[in-house]
PANUBA-600966 format. One record per residue (C-alpha): x, y, z. Coordinates in pm, 1 decimal. Layout:
N
+----------+----------+----------+
:        X :        Y :        Z :
+----------+----------+----------+
:        X :        Y :        Z :
...
+----------+----------+----------+
This chain:
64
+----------+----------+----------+
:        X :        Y :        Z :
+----------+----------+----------+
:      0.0 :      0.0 :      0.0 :
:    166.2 :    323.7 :    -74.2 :
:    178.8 :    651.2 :    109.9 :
:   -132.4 :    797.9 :   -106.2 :
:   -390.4 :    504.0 :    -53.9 :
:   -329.0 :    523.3 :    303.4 :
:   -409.3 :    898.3 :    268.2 :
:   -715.2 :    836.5 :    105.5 :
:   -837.3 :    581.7 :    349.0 :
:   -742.7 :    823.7 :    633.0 :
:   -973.0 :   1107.3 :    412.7 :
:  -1241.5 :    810.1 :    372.1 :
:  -1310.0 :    796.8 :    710.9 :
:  -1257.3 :   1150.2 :    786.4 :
:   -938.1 :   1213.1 :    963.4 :
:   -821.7 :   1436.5 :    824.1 :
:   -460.8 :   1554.5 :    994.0 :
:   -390.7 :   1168.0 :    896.4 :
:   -516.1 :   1199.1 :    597.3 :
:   -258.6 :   1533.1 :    505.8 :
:     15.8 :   1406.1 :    713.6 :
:      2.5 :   1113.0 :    464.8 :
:    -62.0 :   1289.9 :    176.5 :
:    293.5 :   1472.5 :    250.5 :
:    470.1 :   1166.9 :    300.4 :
:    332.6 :   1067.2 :    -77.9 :
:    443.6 :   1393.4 :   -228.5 :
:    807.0 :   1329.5 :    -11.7 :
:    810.0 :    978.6 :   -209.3 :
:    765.2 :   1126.7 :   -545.4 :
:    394.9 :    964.3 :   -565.9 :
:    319.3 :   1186.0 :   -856.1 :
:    164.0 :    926.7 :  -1099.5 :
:    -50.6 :    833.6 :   -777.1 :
:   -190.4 :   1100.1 :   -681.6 :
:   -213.6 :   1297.2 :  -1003.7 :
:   -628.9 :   1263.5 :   -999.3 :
:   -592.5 :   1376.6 :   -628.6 :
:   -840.9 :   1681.0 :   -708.7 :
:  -1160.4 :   1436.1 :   -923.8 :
:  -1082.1 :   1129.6 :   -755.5 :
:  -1388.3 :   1062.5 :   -478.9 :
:  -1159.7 :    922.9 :   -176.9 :
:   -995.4 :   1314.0 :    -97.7 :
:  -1370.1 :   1453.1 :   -156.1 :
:  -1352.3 :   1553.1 :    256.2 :
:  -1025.9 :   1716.2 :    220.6 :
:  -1117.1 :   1956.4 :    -42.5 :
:  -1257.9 :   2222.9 :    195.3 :
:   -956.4 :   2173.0 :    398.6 :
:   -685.2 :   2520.1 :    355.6 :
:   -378.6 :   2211.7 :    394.6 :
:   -544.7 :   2039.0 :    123.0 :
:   -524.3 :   2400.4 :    -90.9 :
:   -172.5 :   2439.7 :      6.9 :
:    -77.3 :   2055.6 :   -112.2 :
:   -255.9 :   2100.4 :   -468.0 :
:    -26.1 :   2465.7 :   -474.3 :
:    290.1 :   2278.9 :   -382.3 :
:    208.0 :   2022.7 :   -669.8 :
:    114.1 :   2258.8 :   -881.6 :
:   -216.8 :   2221.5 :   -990.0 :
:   -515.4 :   2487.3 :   -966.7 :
:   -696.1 :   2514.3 :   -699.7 :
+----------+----------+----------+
């Protein structure tokens, strides 16, 4: 299991601090290709509100 599905399971199930803190440790291991659909993909849908979860998609990137 890699460093973004745990992320999403953490976001799944709401908690959320796990679910950044784990989304940092993805973006540390050069997950790109994994979490790439990170703003349309359903599992991050309760981190999308979130300002860290605004601040991740700026550090990798992509538009808010």
């Amino acid at each position: 299991m890699t460093a973004s599905d745990v992320s999403m399971v953490y976001a799944l199930v709401g908690d959320k601090d796990n679910a950044v803190t784990w989304l940092d440790k993805a973006y540390d291991e050069r997950e790109g290709g994994a979490i790439t659909l990170i703003k349309v993909e359903f599992g991050w849908r309760n981190l999308r509100a979130d300002p860290r979860f605004t601040a991740f998609l700026r550090r990798m990137g992509l538009p808010e």
